[in-house]
C-alpha positions as CSV (number, residue, x, y, z in Angstrom):
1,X,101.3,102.0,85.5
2,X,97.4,101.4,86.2
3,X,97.4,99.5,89.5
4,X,93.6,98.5,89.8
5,X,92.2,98.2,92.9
6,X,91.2,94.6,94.6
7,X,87.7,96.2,93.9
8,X,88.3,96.5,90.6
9,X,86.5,95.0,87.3
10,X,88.2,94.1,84.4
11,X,85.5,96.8,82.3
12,X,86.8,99.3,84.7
13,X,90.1,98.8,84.9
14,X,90.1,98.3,80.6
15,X,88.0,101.9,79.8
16,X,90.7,103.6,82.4
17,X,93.5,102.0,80.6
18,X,91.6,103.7,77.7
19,X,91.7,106.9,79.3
20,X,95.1,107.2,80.2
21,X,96.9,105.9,76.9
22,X,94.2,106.7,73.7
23,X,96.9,106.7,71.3
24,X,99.2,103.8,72.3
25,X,98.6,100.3,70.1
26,X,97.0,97.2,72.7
27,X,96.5,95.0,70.4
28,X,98.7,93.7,67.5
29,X,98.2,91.3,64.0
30,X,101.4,91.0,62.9
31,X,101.8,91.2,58.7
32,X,101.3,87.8,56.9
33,X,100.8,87.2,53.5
34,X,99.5,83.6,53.9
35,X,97.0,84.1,56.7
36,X,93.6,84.7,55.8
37,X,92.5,87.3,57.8
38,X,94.3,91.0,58.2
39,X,97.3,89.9,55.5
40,X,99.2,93.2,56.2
41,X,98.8,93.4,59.7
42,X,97.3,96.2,62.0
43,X,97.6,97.6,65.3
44,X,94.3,98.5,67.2
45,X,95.0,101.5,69.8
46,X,93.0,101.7,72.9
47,X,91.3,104.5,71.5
48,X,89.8,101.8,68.8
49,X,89.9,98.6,71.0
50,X,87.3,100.6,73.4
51,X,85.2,101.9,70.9
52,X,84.9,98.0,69.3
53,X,84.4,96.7,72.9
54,X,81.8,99.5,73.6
55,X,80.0,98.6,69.9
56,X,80.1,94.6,71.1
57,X,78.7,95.5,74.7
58,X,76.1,97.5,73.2
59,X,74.9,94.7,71.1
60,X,74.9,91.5,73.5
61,X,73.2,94.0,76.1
62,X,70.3,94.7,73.6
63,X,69.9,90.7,73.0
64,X,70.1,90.1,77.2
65,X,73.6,89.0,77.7
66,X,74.9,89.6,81.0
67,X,75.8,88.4,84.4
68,X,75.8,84.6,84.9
69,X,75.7,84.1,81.1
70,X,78.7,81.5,79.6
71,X,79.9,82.6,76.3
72,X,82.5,80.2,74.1
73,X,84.6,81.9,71.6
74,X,85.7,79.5,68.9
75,X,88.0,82.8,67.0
76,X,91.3,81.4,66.9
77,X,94.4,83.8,67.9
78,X,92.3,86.5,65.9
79,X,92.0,90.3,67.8
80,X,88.5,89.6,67.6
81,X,88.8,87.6,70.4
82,X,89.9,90.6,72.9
83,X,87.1,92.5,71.9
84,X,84.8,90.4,72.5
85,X,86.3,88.9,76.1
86,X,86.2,92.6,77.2
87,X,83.4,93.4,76.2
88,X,81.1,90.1,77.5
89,X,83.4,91.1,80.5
90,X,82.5,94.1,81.6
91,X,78.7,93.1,80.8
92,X,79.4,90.3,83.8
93,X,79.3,87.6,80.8
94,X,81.9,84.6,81.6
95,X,84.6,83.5,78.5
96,X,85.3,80.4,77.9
97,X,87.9,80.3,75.3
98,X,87.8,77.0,72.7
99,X,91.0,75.0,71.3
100,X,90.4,74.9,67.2
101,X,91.9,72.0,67.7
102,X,89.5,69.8,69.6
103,X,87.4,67.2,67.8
104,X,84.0,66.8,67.9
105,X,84.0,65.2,71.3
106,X,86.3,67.0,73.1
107,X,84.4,70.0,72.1
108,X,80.8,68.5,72.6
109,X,82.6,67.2,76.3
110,X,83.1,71.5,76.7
111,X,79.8,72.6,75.9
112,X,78.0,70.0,78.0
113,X,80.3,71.0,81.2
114,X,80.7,74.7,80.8
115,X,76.7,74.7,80.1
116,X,77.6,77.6,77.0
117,X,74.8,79.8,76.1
118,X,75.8,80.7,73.0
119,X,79.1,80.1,70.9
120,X,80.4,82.8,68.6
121,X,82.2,81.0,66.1
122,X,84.4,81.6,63.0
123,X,82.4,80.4,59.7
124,X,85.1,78.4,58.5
125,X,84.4,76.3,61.9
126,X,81.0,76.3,62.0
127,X,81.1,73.0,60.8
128,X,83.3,71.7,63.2
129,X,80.8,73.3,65.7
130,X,77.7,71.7,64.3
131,X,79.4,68.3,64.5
132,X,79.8,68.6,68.4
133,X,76.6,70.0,68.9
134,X,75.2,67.0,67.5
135,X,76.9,64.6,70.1
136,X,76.0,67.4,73.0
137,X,72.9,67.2,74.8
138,X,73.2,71.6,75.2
139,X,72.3,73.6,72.3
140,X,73.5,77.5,72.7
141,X,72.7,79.6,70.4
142,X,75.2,80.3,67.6
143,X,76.0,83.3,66.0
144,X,79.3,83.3,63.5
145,X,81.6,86.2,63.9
146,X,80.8,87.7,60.1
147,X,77.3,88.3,61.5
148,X,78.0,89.5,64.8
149,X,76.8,92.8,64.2
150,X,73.9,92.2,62.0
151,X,72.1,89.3,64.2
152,X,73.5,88.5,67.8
153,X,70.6,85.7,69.2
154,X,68.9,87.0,72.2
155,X,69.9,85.0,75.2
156,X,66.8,82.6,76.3
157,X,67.3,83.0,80.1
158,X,67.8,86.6,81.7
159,X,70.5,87.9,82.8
160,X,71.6,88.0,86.6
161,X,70.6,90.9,88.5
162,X,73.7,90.5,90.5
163,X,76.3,94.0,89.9
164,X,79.6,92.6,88.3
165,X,82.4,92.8,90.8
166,X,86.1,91.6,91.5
167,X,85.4,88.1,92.2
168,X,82.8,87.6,88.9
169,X,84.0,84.7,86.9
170,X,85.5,86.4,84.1
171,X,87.0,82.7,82.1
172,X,86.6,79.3,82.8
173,X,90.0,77.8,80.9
174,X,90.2,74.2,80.0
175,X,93.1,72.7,81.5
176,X,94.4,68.6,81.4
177,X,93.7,67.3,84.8
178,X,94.7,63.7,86.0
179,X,91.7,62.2,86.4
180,X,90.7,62.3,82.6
181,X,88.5,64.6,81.1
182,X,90.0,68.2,81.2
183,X,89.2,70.3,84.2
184,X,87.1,74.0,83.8
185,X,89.6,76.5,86.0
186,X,87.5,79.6,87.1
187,X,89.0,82.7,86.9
188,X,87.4,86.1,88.1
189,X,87.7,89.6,87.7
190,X,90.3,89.9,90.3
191,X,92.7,86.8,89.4
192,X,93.2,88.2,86.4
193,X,93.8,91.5,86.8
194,X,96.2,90.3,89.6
195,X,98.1,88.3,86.9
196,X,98.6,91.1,84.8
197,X,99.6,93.4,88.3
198,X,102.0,91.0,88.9
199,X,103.9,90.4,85.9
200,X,104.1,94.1,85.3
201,X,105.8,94.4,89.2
202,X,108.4,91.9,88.8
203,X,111.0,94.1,88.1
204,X,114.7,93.5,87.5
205,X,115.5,91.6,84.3
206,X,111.6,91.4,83.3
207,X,111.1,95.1,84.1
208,X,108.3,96.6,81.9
209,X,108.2,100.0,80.9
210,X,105.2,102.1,80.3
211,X,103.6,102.9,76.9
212,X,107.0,101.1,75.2
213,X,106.7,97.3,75.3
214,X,105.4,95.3,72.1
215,X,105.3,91.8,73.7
216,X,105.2,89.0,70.9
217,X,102.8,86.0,71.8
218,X,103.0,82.8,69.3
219,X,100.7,80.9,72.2
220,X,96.9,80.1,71.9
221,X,94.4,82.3,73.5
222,X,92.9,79.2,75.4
223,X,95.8,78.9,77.3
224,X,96.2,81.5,80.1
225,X,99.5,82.9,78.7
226,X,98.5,84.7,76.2
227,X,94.4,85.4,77.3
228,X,95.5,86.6,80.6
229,X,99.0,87.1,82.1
230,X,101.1,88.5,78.5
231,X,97.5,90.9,78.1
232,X,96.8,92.4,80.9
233,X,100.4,92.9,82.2
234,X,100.0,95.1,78.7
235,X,96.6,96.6,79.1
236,X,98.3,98.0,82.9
237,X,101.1,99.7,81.5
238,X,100.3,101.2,78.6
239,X,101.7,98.6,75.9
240,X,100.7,96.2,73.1
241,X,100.3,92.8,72.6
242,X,101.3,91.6,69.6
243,X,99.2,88.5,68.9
244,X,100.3,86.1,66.0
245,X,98.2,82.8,65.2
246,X,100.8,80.6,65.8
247,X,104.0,79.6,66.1
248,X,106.2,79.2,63.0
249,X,110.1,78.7,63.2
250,X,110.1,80.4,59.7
251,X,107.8,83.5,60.4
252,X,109.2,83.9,63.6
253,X,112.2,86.8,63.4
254,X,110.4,88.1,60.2
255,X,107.0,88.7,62.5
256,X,109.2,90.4,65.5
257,X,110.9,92.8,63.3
258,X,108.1,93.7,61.6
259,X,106.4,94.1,64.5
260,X,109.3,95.7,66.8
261,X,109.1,93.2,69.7
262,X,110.9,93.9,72.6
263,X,109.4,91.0,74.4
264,X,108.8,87.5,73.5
265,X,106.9,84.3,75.3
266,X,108.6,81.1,74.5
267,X,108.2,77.1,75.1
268,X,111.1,75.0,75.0
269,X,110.0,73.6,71.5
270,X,110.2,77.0,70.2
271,X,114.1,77.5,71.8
272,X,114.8,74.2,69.9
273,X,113.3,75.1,66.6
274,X,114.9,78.4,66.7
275,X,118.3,77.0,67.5
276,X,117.8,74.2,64.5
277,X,117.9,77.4,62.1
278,X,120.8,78.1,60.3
279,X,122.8,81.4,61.9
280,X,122.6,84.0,59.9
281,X,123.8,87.6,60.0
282,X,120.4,88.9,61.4
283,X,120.1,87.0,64.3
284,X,120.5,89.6,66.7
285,X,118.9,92.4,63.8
286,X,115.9,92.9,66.6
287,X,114.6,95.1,69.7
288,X,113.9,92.0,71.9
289,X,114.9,92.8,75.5
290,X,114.1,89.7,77.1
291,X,112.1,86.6,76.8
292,X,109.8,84.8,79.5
293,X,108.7,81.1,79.2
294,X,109.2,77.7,80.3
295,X,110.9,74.5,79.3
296,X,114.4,75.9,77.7
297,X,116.5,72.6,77.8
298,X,119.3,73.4,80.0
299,X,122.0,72.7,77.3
300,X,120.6,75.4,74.8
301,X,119.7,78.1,77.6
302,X,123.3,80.1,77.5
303,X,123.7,78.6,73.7
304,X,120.4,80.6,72.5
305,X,121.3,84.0,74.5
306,X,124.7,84.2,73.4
307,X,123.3,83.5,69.8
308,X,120.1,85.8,70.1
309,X,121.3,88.3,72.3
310,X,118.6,88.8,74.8
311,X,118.1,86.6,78.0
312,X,115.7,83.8,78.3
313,X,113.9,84.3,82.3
314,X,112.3,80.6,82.9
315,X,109.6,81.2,85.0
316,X,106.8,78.5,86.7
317,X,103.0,79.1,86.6
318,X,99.6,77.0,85.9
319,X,96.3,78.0,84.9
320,X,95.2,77.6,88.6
321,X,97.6,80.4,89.8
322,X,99.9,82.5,87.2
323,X,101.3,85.0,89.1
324,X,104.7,83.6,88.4
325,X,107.8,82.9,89.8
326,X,110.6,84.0,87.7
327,X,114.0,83.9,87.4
328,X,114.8,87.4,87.2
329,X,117.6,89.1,89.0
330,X,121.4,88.5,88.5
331,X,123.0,86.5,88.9
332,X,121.1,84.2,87.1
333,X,121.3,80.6,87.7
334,X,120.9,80.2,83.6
335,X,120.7,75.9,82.5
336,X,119.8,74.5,85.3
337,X,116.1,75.0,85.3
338,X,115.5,77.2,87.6
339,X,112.7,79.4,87.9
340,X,113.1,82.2,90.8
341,X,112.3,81.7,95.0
342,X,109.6,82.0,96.6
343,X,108.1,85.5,97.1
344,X,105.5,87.9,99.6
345,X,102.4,86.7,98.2
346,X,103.7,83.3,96.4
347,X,104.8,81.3,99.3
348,X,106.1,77.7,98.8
349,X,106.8,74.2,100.1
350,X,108.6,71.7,98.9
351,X,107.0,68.2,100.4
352,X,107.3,64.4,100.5
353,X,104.4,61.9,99.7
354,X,103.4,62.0,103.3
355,X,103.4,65.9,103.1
356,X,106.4,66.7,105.5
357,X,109.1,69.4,104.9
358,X,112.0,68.4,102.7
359,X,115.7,69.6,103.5
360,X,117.5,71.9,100.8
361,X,118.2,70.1,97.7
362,X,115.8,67.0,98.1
363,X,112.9,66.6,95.8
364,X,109.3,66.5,96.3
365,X,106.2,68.5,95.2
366,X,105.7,71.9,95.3
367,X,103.1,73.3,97.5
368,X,102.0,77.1,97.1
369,X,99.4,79.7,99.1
370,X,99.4,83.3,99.2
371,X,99.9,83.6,103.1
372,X,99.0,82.3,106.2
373,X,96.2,84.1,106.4
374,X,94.8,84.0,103.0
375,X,96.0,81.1,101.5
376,X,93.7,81.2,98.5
377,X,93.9,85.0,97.3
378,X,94.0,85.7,93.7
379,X,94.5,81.7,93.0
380,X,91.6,80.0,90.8
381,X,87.8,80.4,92.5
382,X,87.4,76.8,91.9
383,X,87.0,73.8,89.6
384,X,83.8,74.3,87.7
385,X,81.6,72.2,89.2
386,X,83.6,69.9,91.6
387,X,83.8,71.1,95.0
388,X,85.5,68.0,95.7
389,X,88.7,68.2,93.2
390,X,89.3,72.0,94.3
391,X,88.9,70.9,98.2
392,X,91.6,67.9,97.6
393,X,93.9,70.2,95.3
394,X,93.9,72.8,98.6
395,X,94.4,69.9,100.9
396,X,96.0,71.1,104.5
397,X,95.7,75.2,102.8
398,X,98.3,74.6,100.4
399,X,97.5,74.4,96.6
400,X,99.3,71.0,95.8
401,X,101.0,71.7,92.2
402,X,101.9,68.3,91.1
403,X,105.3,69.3,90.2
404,X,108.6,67.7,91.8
405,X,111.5,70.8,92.6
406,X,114.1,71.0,94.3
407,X,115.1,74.0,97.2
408,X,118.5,75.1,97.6
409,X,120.0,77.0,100.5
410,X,119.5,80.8,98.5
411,X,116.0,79.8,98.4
412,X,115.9,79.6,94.2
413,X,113.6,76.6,93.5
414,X,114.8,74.3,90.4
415,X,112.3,71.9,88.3
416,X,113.0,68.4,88.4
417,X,110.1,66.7,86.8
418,X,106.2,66.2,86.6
419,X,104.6,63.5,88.2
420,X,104.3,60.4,85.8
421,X,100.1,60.5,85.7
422,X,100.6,63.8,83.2
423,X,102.7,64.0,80.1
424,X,103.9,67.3,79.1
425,X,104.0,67.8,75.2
426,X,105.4,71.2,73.6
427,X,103.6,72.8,76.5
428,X,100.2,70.9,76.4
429,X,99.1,68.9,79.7
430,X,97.9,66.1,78.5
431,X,96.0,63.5,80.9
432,X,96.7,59.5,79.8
433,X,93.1,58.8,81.5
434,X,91.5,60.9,78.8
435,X,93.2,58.4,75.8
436,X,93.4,55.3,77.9
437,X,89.5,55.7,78.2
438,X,88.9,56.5,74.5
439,X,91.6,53.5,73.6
440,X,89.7,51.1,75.8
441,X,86.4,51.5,73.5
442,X,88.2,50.0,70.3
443,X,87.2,46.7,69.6
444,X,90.7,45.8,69.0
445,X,91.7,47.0,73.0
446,X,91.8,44.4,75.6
447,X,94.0,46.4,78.1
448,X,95.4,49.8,77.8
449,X,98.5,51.6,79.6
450,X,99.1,55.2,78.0
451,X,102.9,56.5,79.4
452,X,105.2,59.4,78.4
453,X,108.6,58.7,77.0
454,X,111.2,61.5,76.2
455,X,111.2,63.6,72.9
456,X,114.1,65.4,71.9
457,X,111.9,68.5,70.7
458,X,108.7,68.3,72.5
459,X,110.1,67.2,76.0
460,X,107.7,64.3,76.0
461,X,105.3,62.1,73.8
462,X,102.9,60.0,74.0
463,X,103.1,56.1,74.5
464,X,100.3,53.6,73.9
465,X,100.8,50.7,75.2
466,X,97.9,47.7,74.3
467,X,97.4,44.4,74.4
468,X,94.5,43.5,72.1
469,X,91.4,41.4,72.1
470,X,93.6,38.2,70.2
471,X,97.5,37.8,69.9
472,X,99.9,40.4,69.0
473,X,100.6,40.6,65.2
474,X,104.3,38.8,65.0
475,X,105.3,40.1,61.8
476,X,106.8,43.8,61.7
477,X,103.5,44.8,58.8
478,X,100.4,43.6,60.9
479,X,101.9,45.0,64.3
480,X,102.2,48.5,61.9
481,X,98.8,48.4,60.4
482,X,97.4,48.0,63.9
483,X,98.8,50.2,65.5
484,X,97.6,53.0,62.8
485,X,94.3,52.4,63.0
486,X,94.4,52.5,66.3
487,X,96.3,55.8,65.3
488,X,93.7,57.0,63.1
489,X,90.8,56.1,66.1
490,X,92.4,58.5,68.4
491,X,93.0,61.1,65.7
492,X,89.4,61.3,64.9
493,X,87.9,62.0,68.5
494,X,91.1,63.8,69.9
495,X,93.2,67.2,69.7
496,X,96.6,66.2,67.8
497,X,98.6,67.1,70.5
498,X,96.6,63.9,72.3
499,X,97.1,61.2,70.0
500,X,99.7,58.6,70.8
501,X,103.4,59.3,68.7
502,X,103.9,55.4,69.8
503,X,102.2,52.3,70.1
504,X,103.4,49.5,71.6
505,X,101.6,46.0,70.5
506,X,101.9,43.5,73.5
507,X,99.7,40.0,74.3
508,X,99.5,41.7,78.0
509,X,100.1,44.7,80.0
510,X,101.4,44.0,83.8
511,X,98.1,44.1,86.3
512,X,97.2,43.2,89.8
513,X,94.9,40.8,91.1
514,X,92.2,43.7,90.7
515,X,93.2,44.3,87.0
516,X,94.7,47.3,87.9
517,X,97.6,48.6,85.2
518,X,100.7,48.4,86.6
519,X,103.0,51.4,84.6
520,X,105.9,51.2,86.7
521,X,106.2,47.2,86.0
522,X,105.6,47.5,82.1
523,X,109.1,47.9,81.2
524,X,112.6,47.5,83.5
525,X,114.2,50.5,85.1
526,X,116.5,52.4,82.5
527,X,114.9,51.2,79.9
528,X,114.3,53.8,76.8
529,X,110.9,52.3,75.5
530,X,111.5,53.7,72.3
531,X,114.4,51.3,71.2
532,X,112.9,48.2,72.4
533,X,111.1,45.6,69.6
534,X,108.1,45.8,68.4
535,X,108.1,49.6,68.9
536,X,105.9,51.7,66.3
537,X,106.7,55.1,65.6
538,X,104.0,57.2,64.0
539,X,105.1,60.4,65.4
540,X,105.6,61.6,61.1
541,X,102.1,60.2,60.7
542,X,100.9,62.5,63.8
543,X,102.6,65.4,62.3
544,X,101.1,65.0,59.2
545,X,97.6,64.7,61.2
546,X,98.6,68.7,62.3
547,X,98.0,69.5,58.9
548,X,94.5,68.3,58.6
């Protein structure tokens, strides 16, 4: 194992990686006929993953990239987008990965905030690019993948003279907040490389094993699963990621024994998609030694590793601190949604709304730090841009989570629920401030509550809930044809996962004397929203909306 020092770069740390395992695959395109790019698959070795990162740095050097510059990679789950994070990397250069699957404002909204530089950018999205540049007031320079190496722009301002070092910002990671608009989480050098460090140390049950792991990775590379913890835990010992661009229940086992996986990364929606398969003879036909993820629904946790074979270690993590807490070591405490205790280095509190101490068993939020003495190493560097948000997050030293657990006596920590202001959708935070805002715009809109309500699949969905300008459509048609183009609104200036699956049609929404919504009065205690009257269901619509 490569332990980097808390000096260390991520360009350092990646060309001694190099060094010490050439010949060893670190990055994997699993075979697929239907995918338009590498259709039979290939593995890239350090050995070739250097020399392509060494070609790339040579080239944004020559055009002045560098230190304090912001580059947005809009590449999909393509390896491409490795090469080039490493390489604008260990120039000083700051990543900020873009989700395909934001619409022109959401993506204008990220170019605005992250102030990009430049965007390289696949050419089948360019025109989904040039659509948010036209509603952002930044214009980076473009410069499409297929013509990287031919023409890369030169950057208009200088780079930094500053030397790159551990606490650079190497990504800035979009991540839901609560407030609204999605918050940019700074990550440098160090956090990163700490990630990986971490993972690869955990030991017991999610032991890794130099130069012999293939670690299968269905999740996007804007989320800090795959872009940071899986890949650097990899890039540390020696192993391969193999990177897939997307999840399909179908492709799923054919892609991990193609590939010979012996880990996976799973969300609970791919455990319940899995298990919907019929069993066949080949189920356990695969090298899979464990899998590490969140969300497994208590009732399918033993089902799927008596099925499958291999054990599913939940672990907890966010973008703002991902050296996670995992479930590891036997016994195990497997369908009860526990993920792990709390650990040198990851210490925890579990606190009331007034912030005091909670006895074993009760629930409140969880509180982390590092220590006592450095509460903040190796966590986030910060909010982009608001001081304010990252000061009130840290309130009293402790990074408050937002998430409700529960502490028994052996110290294991279980995970009782997020707090109602985020809904949590096949592993997607997704902020109701951010649709309420956009709903509230509609001419239609009069007043706009946006909740979560359960989903057997996804964990949770969203649920508009509007009272328009005039009455409420009485008749079952009108109340439908309303609430799909109110549908159709959100689908056209938001990510898929964002629109609402529901809509609720209502002449008014509960408010104080202030107009302020009132969630908690909308409907009674116990009540399953989605059987009540007057309910629309357009989650088939939103899943058709997926393939457009």
């Amino acid at each position: 194992m490569l332990i980097p020092e808390e000096t260390s770069t991520l360009g350092e740390a990646f060309f001694q990686a190099v060094a010490l395992w050439p010949d060893q695959a670190l990055i994997s395109a699993p075979a697929n006929d239907a995918r338009n790019y590498l259709p039979q698959g290939q593995d890239y070795s350090y050995r070739d993953t250097g020399a392509q990162v060494r070609r790339l740095m040579q080239q944004y050097a020559d055009a002045g990239w560098g230190c304090a510059h912001r580059i947005g990679l809009l590449l999909e789950n393509r390896p491409e987008h490795f090469f080039h994070k490493l390489a604008m990397n260990a120039l000083g250069a700051c990543c900020v990965p873009i989700n395909a699957d934001y619409r022109a404002r959401e993506l204008a909204y990220l170019i605005d905030h992250a102030a990009l530089d430049l965007v390289v950018v696949l050419s089948d999205r360019v025109a989904q690019l040039q659509e948010a540049l036209a509603l952002a007031a930044r214009r980076p320079h473009v410069v499409v993948l297929e013509d990287f190496a031919r023409a890369v722009p030169a950057a208009l301002r200088p780079a930094a003279p500053d030397q790159v070092s551990a606490q650079t910002p190497a990504s800035i990671l979009y991540t839901s907040g609560t407030t609204g608009r999605p918050k940019g989480c700074v990550l440098s050098h160090r956090y990163e490389l700490a990630a990986g460090h971490w993972y690869a140390t955990r030991g017991g049950l999610a032991s890794l094993r130099d130069a012999q792991e293939r670690l299968y990775n269905p999740l996007p590379l804007f989320h800090v699963s795959a872009s940071v913890l899986s890949f650097y835990a990899m890039m540390l010992t020696g192993n391969c990621q193999v990177q897939t661009d997307r999840f399909q229940p179908s492709r799923w086992w054919t892609e991990i024994r193609s590939s010979g996986a012996t880990i996976v990364h799973y969300l609970g929606v791919v455990v319940q998609l899995l298990m919907a398969q019929p069993p066949t003879q080949q189920d356990r036909e695969h090298a899979v030694r464990f899998g590490l993820g969140a969300g497994v629904e208590p009732q399918l946790h033993a089902m799927f590793e008596q099925r499958f074979g291999f054990p599913l270690l939940e672990i907890w993590g966010m973008t703002e601190m991902v050296r996670a807490l995992v479930d590891n070591m036997a016994p195990r405490q497997v369908g009860t949604r526990t993920f792990g205790r709390a650990v040198p280095g990851v210490e925890v509190r579990v606190v009331d709304d007034q912030g005091r101490d909670l006895a074993d068993g009760e629930a409140g939020e969880m509180l982390v730090r590092h220590s006592a003495q450095t509460p903040r190493k190796d966590f986030f560097s910060g909010y982009l841009d608001d001081e304010v948000a990252t000061e009130a997050a840290w309130e009293g030293g402790w990074f408050h989570t937002g998430d409700i657990v529960t502490r028994h006596a052996d110290g294991m920590l279980r995970f009782v629920e997020r707090r109602k202001n985020i809904i949590r959708r096949s592993g997607e935070n997704i902020a109701p401030a951010e649709i309420e805002a956009l709903l509230q715009t509609h001419p239609l809109v009069r007043q706009v509550a946006v909740l979560a309500v359960k989903d057997e699949l996804r964990e949770e969905e969203v649920l508009a809930c509007v009272a328009l300008n005039g009455p409420a459509p009485a008749d079952p048609a009108s109340r439908l044809a309303t609430a799909q183009a109110l549908f159709d609104f959100c689908n056209s200036q938001l990510a898929y996962h964002k629109v609402p699956g529901w809509f609720w049609i209502t002449d008014a929404i509960p408010a104080t004397a202030t107009q302020k919504i009132q969630k908690h009065s909308i409907f009674a205690p116990g009540t399953d929203p989605r059987e009540l009257p007057g309910m629309v269901d357009l989650r088939a619509r939103k899943k058709r909306a997926t393939r457009s």
